[in-house]
C-alpha positions in Angstrom: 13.2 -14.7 -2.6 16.8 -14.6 -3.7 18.4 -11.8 -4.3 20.6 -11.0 -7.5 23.6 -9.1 -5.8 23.9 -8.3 -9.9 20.6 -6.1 -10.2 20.3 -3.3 -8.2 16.6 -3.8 -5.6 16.3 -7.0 -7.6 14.3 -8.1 -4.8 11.9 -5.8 -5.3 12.0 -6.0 -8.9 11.2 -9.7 -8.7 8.3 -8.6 -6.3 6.9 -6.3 -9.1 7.4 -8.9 -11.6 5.3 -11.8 -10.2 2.5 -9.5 -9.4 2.6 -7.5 -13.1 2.5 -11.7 -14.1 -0.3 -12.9 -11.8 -1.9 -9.4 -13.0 -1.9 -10.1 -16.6 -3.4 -13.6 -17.0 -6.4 -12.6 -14.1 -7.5 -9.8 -15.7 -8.9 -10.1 -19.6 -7.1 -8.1 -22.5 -7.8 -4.6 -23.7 -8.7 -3.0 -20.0 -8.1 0.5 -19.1 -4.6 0.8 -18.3 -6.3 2.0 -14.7 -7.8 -1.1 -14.3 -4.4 -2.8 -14.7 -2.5 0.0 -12.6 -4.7 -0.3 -9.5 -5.1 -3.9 -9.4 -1.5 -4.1 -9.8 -1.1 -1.7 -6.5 -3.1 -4.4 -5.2 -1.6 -7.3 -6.0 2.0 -5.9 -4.6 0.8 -4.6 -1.4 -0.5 -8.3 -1.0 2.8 -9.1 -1.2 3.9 -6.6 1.4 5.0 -4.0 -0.9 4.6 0.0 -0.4 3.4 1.6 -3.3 2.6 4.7 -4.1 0.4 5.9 -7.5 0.9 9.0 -9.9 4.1 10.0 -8.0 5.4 13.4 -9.1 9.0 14.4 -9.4 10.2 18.1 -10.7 12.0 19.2 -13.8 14.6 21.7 -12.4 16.1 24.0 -15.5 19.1 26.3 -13.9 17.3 25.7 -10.1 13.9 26.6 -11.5 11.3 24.4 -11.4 9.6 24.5 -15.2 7.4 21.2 -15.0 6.5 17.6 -13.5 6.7 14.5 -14.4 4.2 11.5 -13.4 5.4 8.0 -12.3 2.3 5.2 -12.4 3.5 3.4 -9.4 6.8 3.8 -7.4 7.7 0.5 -5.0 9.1 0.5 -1.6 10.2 3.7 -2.4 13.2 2.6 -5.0 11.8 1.4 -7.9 9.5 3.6 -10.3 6.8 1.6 -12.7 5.5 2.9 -15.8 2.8 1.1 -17.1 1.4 0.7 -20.4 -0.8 -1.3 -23.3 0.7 -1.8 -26.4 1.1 -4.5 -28.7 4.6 -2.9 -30.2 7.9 -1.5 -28.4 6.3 1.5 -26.9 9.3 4.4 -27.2 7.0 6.9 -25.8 7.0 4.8 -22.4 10.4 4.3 -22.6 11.2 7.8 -23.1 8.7 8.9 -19.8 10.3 6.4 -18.0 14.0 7.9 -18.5 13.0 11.4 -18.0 11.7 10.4 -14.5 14.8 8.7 -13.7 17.0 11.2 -14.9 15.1 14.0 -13.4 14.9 11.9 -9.6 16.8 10.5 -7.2 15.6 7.1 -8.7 17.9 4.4 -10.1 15.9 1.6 -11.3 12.4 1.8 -13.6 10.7 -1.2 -15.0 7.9 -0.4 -17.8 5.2 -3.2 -17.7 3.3 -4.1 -20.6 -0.1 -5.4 -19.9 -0.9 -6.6 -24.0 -0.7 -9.9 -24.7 2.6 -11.4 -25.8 4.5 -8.0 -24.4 7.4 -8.2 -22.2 8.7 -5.9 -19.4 12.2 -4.0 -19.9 13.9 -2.8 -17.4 15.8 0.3 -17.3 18.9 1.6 -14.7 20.5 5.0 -14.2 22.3 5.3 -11.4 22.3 8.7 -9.6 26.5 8.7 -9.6 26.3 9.8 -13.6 23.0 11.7 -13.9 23.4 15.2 -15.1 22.3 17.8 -12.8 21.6 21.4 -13.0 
């Protein structure tokens, strides 16, 4: 696999993406994201990924811990996936995905869209210029 010095873990990234791709055109439209989340752990461990599912990290507020937030899937422990099944831009995803970044030591997110004609985004925020309280 070659490796985009350009991306950060673009390795892994790439990883994610050909499984999220052989993923989508074995399994038929309109599943349970589940389905699609678990067969996706499958498919990347195949590959000799780690992956971990439903991943929590804490919302801190002035050192206090006030709530968690969920990643799907988190991949050889530097890139978080959120997953999801819509046939639109899904903001809501987007949105998750940013608060989990921003509230975690992670740098790089990717939300994968299992509906037909979707794409993937990816999304980076590197730990140098997160906020912290």
């Amino acid at each position: 696999m070659v490796v985009d010095s350009k991306y950060l873990y673009s390795d892994i990234t790439d990883a994610v993406l050909q499984a999220h791709y052989t993923v989508k055109n074995a399994l038929p439209v309109g599943l349970d994201i589940e389905v699609y989340k678990l067969a996706l752990k499958t498919e990347m461990e195949l590959l000799g990924l780690t992956v971990h599912a439903d991943k929590q990290t804490e919302i801190l507020y002035k050192k206090s811990v006030v709530g968690r937030l969920k990643a799907d899937l988190v991949v050889s422990d530097c890139v978080v996936l959120k997953l999801t099944y819509s046939e639109s831009t899904d903001a809501q995803a987007e949105t998750t995905l940013k608060n989990f970044l921003s509230f975690s030591d992670f740098e790089v997110g990717l939300i994968l869209n299992f509906a037909p004609d979707s794409q993937h985004k990816r999304l980076v925020f590197t730990n140098d210029i997160k906020n912290r309280n």
